[in-house]
C-alpha positions as CSV (number, residue, x, y, z in Angstrom):
1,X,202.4,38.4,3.2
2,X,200.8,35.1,3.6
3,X,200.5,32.4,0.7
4,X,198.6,28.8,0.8
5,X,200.2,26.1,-0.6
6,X,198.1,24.7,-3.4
7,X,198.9,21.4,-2.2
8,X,197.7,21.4,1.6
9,X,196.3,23.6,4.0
10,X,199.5,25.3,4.8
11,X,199.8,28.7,5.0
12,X,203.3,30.1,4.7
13,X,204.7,33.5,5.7
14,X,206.8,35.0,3.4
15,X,209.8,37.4,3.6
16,X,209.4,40.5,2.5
17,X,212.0,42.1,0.0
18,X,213.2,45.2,-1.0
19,X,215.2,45.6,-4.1
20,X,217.3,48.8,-5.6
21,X,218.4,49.5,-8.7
22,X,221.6,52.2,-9.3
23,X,221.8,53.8,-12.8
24,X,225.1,55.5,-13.8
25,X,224.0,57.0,-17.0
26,X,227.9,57.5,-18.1
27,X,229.0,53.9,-17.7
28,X,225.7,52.7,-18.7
29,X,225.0,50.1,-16.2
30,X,222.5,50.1,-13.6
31,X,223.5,47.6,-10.6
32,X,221.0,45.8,-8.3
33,X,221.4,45.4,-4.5
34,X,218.4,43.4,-2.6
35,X,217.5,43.6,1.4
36,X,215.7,40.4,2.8
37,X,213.8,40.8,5.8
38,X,212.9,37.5,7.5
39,X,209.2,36.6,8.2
40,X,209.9,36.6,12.1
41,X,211.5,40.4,12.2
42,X,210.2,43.5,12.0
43,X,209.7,45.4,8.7
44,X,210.9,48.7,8.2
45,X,210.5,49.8,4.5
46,X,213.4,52.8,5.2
47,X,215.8,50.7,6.6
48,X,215.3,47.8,3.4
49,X,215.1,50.6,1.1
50,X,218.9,52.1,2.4
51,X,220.3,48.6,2.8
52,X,219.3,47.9,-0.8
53,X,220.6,50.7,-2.3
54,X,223.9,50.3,-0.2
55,X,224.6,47.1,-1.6
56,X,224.0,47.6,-5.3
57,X,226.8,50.3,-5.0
58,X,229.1,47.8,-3.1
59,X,228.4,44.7,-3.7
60,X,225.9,44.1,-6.3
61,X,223.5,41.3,-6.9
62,X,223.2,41.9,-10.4
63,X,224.7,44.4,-13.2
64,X,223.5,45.5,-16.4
65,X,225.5,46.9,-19.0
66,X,224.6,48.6,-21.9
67,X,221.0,49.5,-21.4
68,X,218.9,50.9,-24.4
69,X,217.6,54.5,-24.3
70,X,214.6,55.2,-22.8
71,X,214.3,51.5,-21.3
72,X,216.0,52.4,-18.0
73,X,212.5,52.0,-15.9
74,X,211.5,48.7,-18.3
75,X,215.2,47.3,-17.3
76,X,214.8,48.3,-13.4
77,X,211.5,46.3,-13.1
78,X,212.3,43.3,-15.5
79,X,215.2,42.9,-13.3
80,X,213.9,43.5,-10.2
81,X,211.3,41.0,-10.7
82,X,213.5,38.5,-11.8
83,X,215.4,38.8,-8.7
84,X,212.2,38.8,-6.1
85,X,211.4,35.4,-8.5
86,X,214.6,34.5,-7.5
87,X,214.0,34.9,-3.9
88,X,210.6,33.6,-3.4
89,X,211.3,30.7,-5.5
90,X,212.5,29.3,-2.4
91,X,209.5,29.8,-0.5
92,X,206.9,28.7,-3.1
93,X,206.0,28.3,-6.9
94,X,206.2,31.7,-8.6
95,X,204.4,30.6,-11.7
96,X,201.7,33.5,-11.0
């Protein structure tokens, strides 16, 4: 993915990410893990995709207790979201 800078001329590649989101409907809580793949490798949406979900059960980026019923897919992509945000923040403006 490609995005001019508003500013100049410059067109920056971006990363692409991959983010996973674990619900444990006992505990409640659904943990996020995320998978950055840098603009100069390969992407393999698999590989992201296990790497992600490997790391929201070991070492998450984010946890969310006590998630309302029927809200589970609402929670997953507000917080996913926020996280890619997160991420791309870095790269440009995510006021979009």
């Amino acid at each position: 993915m490609y995005v001019t800078d508003k500013k100049s001329a410059v067109i920056k590649k971006l990363p692409r990410i991959t983010v996973a989101s674990v619900y444990a409907p006992i505990a409640n809580t659904m943990r996020f893990g995320v998978a950055v793949c840098s603009p100069e490798d390969t992407f393999v949406k698999q590989f992201g995709r296990d790497l992600a979900v490997s790391r929201a059960l070991e070492a998450p980026k984010a946890t969310v207790v006590g998630i309302r019923r029927g809200k589970i897919r609402e929670t997953s992509k507000k917080h996913a979201n926020a996280i890619i945000n997160t991420y791309l923040s870095k790269y440009v403006s995510t006021d979009f």
